[in-house]
N, C-alpha and C positions, 0 to 999 in steps of 0.2 A: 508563870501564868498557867490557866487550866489548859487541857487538852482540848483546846478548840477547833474544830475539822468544819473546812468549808460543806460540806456534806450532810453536817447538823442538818443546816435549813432545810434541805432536801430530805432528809430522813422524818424533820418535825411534822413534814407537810402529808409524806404519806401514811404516818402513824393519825394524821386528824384526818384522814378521807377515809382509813380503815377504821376509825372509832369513832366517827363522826356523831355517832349518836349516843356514846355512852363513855362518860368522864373520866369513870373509874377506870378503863380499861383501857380506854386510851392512857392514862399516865400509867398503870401499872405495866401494860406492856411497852413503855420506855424506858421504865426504872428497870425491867429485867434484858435489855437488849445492851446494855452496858454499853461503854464506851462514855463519850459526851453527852449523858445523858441529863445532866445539870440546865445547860445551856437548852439542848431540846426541852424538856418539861416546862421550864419558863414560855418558849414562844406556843408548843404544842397545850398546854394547861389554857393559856388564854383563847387561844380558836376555838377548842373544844366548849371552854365554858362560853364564851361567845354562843355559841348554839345550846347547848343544854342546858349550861349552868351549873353549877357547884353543887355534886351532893348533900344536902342538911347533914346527913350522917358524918360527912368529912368535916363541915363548920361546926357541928357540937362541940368536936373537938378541939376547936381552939379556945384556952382564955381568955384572950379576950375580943371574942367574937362580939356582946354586946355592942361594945365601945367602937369595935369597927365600923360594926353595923349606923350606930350614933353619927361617925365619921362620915362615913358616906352618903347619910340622910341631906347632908350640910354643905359636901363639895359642891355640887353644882350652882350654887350661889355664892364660893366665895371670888371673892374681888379681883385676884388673879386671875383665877382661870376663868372671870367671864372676859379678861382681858384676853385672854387668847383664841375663844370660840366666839 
């Protein structure tokens, strides 16, 4: 299994009060604080972008960001998840 340390979550949460306002910096400075950084970036990426949002600069990047984009246009009507909300 990965190195998973009860302390992530603890570590995730002060890396989004210290970068609370800026995306980038917030994950870069977890990608350089090593350890568990995997499992942090996951939960620390989504609080962050919960408030800021995802740099364009970082989604150009992806292939297939269209299609994502597409995706996402569509979830909140499908069938399932309006069974669950």
């Amino acid at each position: 299994t990965a190195c998973y340390l009860p302390e992530s979550f603890v570590a995730a949460l002060h890396f989004a009060w210290k970068y609370h306002d800026d995306f980038s910096m917030a994950v870069l400075a977890n990608a350089k604080a090593g350890g568990d950084n995997c499992h942090r970036g996951v939960v620390l990426g989504s609080i962050v972008a919960m408030q800021t949002g995802i740099p364009e600069t970082w989604l150009r990047k992806l292939r297939m960001m269209e299609k994502l984009r597409c995706d996402i246009q569509v979830l909140p009507n499908h069938k399932v998840l309006k069974r669950v909300i």
